[in-house]
C-alpha positions in Angstrom: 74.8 129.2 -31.3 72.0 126.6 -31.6 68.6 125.9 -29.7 66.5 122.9 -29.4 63.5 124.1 -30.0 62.5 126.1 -33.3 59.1 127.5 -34.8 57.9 126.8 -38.5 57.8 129.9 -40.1 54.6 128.6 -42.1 51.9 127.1 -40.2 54.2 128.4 -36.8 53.9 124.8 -34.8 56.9 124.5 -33.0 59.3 121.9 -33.2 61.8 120.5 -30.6 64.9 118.4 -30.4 66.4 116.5 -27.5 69.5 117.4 -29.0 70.8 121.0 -29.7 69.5 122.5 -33.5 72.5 124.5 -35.1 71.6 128.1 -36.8 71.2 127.5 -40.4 70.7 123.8 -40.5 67.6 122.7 -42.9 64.6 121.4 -41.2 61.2 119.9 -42.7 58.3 120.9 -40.9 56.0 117.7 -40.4 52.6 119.1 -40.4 52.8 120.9 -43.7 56.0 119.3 -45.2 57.5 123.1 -45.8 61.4 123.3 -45.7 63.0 125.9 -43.7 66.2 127.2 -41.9 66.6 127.0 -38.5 67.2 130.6 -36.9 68.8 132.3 -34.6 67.0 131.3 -30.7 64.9 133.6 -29.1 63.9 133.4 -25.6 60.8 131.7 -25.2 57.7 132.4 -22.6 56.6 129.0 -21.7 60.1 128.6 -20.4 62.0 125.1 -20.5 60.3 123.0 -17.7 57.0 123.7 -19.6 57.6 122.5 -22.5 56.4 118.7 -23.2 57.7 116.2 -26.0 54.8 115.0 -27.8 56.9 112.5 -30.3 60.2 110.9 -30.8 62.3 112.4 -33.6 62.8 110.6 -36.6 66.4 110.5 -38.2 66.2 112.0 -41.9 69.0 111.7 -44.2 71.4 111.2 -40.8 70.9 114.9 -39.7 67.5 116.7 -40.3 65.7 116.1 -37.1 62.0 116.1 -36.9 60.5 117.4 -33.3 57.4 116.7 -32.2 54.1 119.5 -32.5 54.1 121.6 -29.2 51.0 123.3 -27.8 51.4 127.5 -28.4 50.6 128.0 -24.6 51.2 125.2 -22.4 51.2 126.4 -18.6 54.3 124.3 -17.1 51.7 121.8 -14.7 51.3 118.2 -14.4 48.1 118.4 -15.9 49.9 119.6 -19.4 52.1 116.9 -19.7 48.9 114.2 -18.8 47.4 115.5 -22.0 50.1 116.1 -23.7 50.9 111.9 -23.5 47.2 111.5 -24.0 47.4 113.1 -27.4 51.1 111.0 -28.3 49.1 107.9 -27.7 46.1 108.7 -29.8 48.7 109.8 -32.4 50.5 106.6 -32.0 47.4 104.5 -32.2 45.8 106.6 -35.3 49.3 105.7 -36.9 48.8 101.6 -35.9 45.2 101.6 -36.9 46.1 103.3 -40.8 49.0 101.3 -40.8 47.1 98.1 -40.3 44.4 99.2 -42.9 46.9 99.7 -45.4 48.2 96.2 -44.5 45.0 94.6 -45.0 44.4 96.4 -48.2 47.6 95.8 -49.5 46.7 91.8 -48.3 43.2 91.7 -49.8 45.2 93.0 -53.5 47.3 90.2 -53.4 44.7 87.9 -52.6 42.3 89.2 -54.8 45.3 88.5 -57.7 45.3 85.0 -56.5 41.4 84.6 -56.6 41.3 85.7 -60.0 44.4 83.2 -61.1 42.5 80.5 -59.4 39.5 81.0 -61.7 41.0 81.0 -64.8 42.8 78.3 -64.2 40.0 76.7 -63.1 38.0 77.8 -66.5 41.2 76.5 -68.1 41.1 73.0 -65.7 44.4 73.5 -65.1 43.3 72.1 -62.2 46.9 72.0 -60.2 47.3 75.9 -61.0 43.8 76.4 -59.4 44.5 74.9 -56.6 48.1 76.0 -55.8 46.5 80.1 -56.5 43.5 79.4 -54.1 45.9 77.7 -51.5 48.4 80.8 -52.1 45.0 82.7 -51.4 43.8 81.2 -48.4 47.6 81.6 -47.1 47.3 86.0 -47.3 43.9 85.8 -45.4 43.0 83.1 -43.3 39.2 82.1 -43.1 38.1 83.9 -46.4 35.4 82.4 -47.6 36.2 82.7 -51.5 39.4 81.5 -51.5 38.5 78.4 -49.4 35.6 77.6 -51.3 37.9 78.2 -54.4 40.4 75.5 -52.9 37.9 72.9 -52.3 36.5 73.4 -55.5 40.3 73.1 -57.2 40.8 69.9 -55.2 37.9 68.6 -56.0 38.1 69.0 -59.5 41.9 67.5 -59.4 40.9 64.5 -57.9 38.1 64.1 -60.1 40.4 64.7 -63.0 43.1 62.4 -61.9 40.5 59.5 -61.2 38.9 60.5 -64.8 42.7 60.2 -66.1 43.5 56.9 -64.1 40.3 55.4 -65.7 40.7 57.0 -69.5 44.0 54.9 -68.9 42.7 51.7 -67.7 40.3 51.7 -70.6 42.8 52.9 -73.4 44.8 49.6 -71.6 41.9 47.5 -72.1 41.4 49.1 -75.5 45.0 48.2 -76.7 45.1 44.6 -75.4 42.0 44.2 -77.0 43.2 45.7 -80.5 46.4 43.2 -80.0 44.2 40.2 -79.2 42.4 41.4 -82.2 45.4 41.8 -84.4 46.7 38.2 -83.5 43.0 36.6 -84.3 43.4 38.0 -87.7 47.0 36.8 -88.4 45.5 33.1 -87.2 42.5 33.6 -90.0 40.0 33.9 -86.7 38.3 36.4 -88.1 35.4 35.6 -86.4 36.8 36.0 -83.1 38.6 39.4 -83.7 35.1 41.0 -84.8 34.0 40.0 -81.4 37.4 41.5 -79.5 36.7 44.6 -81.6 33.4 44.8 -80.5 33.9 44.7 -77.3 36.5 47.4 -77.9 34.1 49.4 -79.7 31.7 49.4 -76.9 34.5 50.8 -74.4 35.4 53.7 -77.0 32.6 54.3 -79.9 34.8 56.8 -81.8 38.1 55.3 -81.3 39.3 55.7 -85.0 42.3 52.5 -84.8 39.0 50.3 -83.8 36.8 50.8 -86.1 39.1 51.3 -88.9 40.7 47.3 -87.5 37.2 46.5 -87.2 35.9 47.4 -90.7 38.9 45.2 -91.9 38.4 42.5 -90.0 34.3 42.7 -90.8 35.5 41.7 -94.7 37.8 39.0 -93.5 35.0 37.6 -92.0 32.6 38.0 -95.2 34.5 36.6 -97.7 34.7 33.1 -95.0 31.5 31.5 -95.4 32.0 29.3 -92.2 33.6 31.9 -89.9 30.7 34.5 -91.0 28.0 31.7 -89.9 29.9 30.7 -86.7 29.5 34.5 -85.1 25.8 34.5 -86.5 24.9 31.1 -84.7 27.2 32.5 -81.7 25.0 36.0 -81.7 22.1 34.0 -81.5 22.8 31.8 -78.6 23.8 35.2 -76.8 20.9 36.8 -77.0 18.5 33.5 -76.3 20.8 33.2 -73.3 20.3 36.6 -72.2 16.6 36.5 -73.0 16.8 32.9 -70.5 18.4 34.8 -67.7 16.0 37.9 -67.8 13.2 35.6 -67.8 14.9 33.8 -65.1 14.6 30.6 -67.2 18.4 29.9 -65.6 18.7 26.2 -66.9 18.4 27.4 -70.6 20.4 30.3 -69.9 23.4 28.1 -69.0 22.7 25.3 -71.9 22.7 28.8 -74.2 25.8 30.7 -72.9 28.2 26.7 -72.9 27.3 26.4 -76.5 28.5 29.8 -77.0 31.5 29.4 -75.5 31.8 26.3 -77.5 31.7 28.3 -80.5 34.2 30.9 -79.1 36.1 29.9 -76.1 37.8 32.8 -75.4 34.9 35.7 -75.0 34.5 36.7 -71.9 30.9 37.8 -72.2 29.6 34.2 -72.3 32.2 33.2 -70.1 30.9 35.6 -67.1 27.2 34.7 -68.4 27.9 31.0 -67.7 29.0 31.4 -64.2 26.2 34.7 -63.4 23.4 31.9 -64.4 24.7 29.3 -62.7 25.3 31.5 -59.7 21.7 32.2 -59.5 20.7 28.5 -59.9 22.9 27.4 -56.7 21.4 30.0 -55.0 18.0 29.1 -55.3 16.6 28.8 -52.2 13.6 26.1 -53.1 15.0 22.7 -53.3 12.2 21.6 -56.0 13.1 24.1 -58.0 17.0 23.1 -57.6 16.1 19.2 -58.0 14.5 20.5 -61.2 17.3 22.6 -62.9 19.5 19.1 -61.8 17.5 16.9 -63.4 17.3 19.6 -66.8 20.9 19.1 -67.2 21.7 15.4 -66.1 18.6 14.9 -69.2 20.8 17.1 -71.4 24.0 15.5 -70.6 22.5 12.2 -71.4 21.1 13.4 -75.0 24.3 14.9 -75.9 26.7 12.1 -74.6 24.0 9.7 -77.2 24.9 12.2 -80.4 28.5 12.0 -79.3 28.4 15.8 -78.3 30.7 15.2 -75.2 31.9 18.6 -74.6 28.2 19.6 -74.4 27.6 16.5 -72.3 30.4 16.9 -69.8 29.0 21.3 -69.5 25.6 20.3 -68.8 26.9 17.3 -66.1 29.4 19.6 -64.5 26.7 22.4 -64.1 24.5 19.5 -62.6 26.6 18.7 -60.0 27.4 22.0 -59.2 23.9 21.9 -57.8 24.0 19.0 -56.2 27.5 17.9 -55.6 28.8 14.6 -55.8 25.4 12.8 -57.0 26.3 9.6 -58.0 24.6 9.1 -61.8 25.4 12.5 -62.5 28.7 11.6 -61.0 28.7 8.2 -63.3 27.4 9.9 -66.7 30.4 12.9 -66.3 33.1 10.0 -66.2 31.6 8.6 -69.4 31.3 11.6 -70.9 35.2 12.4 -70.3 36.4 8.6 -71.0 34.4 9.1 -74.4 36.0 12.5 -75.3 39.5 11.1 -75.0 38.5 8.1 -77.1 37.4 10.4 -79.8 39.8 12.2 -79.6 42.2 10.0 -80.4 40.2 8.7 -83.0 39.9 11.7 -84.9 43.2 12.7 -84.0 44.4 9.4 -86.5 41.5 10.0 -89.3 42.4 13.7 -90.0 46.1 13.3 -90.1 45.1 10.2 -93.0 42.1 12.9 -94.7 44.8 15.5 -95.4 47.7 13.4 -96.2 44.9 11.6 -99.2 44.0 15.8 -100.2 47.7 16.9 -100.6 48.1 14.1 -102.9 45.1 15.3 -104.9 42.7 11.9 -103.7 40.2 14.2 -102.7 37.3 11.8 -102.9 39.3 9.8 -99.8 40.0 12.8 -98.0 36.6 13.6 -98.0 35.3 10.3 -97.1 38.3 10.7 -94.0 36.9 13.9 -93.2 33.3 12.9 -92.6 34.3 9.9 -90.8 36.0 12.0 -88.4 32.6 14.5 -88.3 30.8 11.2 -87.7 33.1 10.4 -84.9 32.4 13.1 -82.6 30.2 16.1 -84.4 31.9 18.8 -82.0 35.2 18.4 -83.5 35.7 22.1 -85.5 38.8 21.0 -87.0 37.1 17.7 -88.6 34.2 19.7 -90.0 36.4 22.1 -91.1 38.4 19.9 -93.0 34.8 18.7 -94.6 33.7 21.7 -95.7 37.6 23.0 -97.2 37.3 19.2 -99.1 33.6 19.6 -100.5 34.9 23.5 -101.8 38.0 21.9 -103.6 36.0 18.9 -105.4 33.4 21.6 -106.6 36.4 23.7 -107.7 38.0 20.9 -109.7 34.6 19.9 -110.8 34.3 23.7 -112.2 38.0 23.4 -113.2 37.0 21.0 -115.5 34.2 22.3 -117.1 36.2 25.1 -117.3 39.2 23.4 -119.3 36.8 21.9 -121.8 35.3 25.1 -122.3 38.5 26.9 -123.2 40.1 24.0 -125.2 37.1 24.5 -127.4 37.3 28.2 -127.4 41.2 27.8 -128.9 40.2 25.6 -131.0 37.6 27.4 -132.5 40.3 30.8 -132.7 43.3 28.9 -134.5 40.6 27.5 -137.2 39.2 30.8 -138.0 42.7 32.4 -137.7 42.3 34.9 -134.3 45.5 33.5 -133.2 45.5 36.1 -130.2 42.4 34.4 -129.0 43.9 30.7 -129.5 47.0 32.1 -127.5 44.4 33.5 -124.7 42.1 30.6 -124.5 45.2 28.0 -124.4 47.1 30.0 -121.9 43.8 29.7 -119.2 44.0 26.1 -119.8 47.6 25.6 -119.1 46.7 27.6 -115.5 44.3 24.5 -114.6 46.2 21.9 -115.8 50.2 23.0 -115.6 51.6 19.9 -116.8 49.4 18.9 -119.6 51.7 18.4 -122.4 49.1 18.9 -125.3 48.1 22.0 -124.0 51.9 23.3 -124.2 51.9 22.1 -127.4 48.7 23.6 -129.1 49.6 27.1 -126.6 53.3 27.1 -128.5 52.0 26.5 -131.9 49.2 29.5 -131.0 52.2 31.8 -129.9 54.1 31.0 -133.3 51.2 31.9 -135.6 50.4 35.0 -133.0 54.2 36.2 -133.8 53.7 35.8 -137.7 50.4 37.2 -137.4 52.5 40.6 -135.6 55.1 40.2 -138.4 52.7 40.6 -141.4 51.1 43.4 -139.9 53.6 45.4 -139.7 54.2 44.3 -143.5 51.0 45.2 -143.8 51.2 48.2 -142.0 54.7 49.6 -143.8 53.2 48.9 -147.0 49.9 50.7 -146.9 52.2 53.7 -145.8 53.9 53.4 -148.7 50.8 53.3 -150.8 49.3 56.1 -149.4 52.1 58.3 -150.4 52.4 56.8 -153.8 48.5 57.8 -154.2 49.5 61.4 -152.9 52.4 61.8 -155.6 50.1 60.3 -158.1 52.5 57.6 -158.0 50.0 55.0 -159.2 51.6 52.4 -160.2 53.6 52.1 -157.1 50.7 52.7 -155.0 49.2 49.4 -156.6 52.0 47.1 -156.5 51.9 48.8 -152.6 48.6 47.7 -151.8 48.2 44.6 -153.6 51.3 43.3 -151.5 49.4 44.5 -148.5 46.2 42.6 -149.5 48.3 39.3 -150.1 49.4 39.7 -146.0 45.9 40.5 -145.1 43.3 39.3 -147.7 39.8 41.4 -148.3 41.1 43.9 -145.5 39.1 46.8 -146.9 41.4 49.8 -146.6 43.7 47.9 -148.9 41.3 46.8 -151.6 39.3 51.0 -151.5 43.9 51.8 -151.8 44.1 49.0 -154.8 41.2 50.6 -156.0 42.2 54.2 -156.2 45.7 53.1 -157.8 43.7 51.3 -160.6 41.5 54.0 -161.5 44.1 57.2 -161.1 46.2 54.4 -163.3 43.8 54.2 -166.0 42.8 57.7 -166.1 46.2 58.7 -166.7 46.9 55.7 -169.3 43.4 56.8 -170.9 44.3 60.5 -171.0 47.9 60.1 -172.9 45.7 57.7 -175.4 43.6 60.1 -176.3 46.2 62.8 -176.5 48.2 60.1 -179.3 44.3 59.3 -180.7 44.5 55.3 -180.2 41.6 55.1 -180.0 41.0 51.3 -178.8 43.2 52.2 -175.8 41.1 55.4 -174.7 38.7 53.2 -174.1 39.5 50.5 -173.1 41.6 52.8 -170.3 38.7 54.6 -169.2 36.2 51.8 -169.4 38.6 50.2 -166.3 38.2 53.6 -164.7 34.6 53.3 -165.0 34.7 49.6 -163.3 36.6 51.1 -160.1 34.1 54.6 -160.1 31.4 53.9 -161.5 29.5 56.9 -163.2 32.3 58.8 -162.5 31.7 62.0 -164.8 35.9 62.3 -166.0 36.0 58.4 -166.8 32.3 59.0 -168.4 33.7 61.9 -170.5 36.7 60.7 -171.2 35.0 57.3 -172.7 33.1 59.8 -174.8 35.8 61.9 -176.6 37.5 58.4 -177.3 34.5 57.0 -178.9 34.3 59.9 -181.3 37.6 59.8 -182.4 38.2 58.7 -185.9 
């Protein structure tokens, strides 16, 4: 038999089915979750037609059926069944409501997770992670205030971090084309110029360890060149009188300053760009006084400097003139004059310099020289020519010292073969031979020093081998071998005094012993004559004394 309407047996709300409820099948009750068996039907009051659904049965393992909560006494009237409904729709929206309260709790977990992600990332700046958590963030609840202000943050940051990156790049570029620029100066002896190209370098990156490390090296290049080290100190100079000009607004002397820089180094850019900011602000002056003055500044300059044969000067200052007041026509005039000149000098030097090192290689240094300052004479501005002078003048004083420097060790081996310090003749000959390598008596007098050096090593190891033996001979009381010993030494090495205090020991353990077996036969005349010798080696020695004594008083 089965029913489809049952009672719990624990709290008693009654359950119904739209579909029959066998006896003996397991029900859950779904107010207080009890378990039960359904029993045998009994006939019910409220009757069939009064009894109203209040919930839709949900399917349990495929066959425990849950029915929905019935009212003990429910009259069977319309009225009933309105608030029966009534109550399955509060029910219904009491379920929605929780439900969507566990959903947004559940959301505002996740998104809290993401929040906290995006921050340590962000304290990380691992700015991509940041923003990717804050976006993930913003995704679970749209409109939250903390994970949008987290994402702008994020992107803000990554953009700020990729321009940072783009620009730590650029200059690490510049840095690198600097350090090669740098490197290449160096190879080319311009040591003067990769000091500068380091600076620069150094001013992008302070700390940057391959910089200043290149730049401490190429800082004593630069110190041990005389020439170079004086061209960057006269090309600091005019950089800083030029800047002082343009500050002051003096423009005119802030050009003349920055083009004879840039004669001194033609490739920095710093006096490059000062040349054309100076000049830019002379062109733009608006009072034409003040414009006819600057022109007339450098068409006086160009002038003075074509006269002293300083065309590249001359053609700057012309050129900046007429970038004033374009196409004048004596500033025009002098310019051509200027650049007809240069070529002519040129060419001129061109021919004298290729005839002044020619005359040096073949060691005619006074003509080279005299070449050399020709060519300076020619036209002053030519570094190469006055380079040349200066190399020249170095290598005259060298020889010059060379020289005196020859004499002075001539004399010195000299003086060491005479008093026998052959070492020193071989030392002081051998430095003499380095200035002159073809000098044929110094050859002679250094072989001859050498030969006398190798008999010198020869006896002393004679010398050396015999006071060995000696020293034994002594030790065994061997004494006349220990004098034969060291008198051969003393022949190798005359008055050397570890021989002669050797010779003497020998003679005077010698005598002692010759005096001793005298006395013992009682020749008298020998005794002492034996221990008087002993006495000459030790004086007041108390045995020889002694000894001289008892062979006195013998009869």
């Amino acid at each position: 038999m089965s029913q489809r309407m049952v009672t719990c047996p624990e709290c008693r709300t009654q359950l119904r089915s739209n579909r029959p409820i066998p006896i003996g099948s397991t029900l859950n009750c779904p107010d207080c979750k009890s378990t039960f068996t359904a029993p045998e039907a009994s006939p019910s009051r409220a009757g069939p037609i009064a009894l109203i659904a209040v919930a839709v049965a949900t399917i349990l393992g495929g066959s425990v059926i849950l029915a929905a909560v019935l009212m003990n006494r429910t009259p069977p009237t319309e009225k009933a069944d309105l608030r029966q409904h009534d109550e399955d729709a509060r029910q219904k929206n009491d379920l929605a409501a929780q439900q969507k309260k566990l959903d947004d709790g559940l959301k505002k977990l996740e998104q809290a997770q993401f929040l906290v992600k995006g921050d340590e990332a962000l304290r990380k700046q691992r700015y991509a992670e940041a923003e990717e958590a804050f976006s993930r963030a913003a995704d679970i609840l749209p409109g939250e205030s903390k994970a949008l202000e987290g994402l702008v943050t994020a992107k803000a940051a990554l953009a700020s971090a990729k321009k940072s990156t783009e620009e730590d790049g650029k200059r690490q570029a510049e840095i690198d084309q600097l350090l090669d620029d740098a490197k290449k100066a160096s190879a080319e002896k311009q040591f003067a110029k990769a000091v500068r190209l380091l600076e620069s370098a150094r001013a992008i990156s302070p700390t940057n360890r391959p910089v200043l490390d290149a730049l401490a090296a190429a800082q004593t290049a630069l110190d041990a060149d005389q020439t170079q080290k004086k061209d960057l100190a006269d090309f600091r100079k005019l950089m800083d009188a030029a800047k002082a000009g343009f500050i002051a607004e003096r423009y005119t002397d802030a050009v003349r300053d920055y083009q004879a820089a840039v004669r001194l180094m033609p490739d920095d850019l710093e006096a490059q760009q000062g040349v054309k900011q100076a000049e830019a602000k002379l062109i733009g002056v608006a009072d034409k006084d003040k414009r006819q003055l600057a022109f007339d500044a450098f068409v006086d300059r160009g002038r003075k400097s074509h006269g002293t044969k300083r065309y590249n000067d001359a053609i700057a200052a012309l050129e900046s003139a007429l970038r004033l007041i374009p196409e004048e026509r004596e500033a025009t005039r002098l310019l051509r004059g200027s650049q007809d000149a240069l070529k002519l000098a040129k060419s001129k030097n061109a021919k004298l310099l290729v005839a002044a090192e020619e005359a040096i290689r073949l060691v005619r240094l006074e003509e080279g020289r005299r070449l050399a300052d020709e060519a300076v004479q020619n036209w002053p501005e030519d570094s190469r020519a006055e380079k040349l002078l200066r190399s020249t003048d170095r290598l005259i004083e060298n020889v010059k010292t060379a020289q005196n420097a020859f004499v002075r060790y001539m004399q010195s081996g000299a003086l060491a073969t005479a008093s026998g310090r052959n070492a020193d003749a071989v030392a002081a000959y051998a430095e003499a031979l380095r200035i002159d390598p073809t000098n044929a008596e110094v050859m002679r007098l250094l072989r001859n020093a050498n030969q006398a050096l190798a008999r010198d090593i020869k006896n002393k190891n004679e010398y050396d081998r015999l006071m060995t033996v000696g020293s034994a001979a002594l030790n065994r009381k061997a004494y006349a071998d220990a004098f034969r010993a060291f008198r051969d030494a003393l022949k190798l090495l005359p008055d050397d005094a570890t021989a002669n205090d050797g010779l003497s020991r020998a003679k005077y353990g010698r005598a002692m012993v010759d005096g001793q077996q005298a006395l013992r036969l009682k020749k008298r005349a020998d005794a002492i004559r034996f221990f008087e010798s002993a006495l000459v080696e030790k004086p007041d020695d108390f045995q020889a004394t002694t000894g001289l004594q008892k062979a006195k008083a013998l009869k």
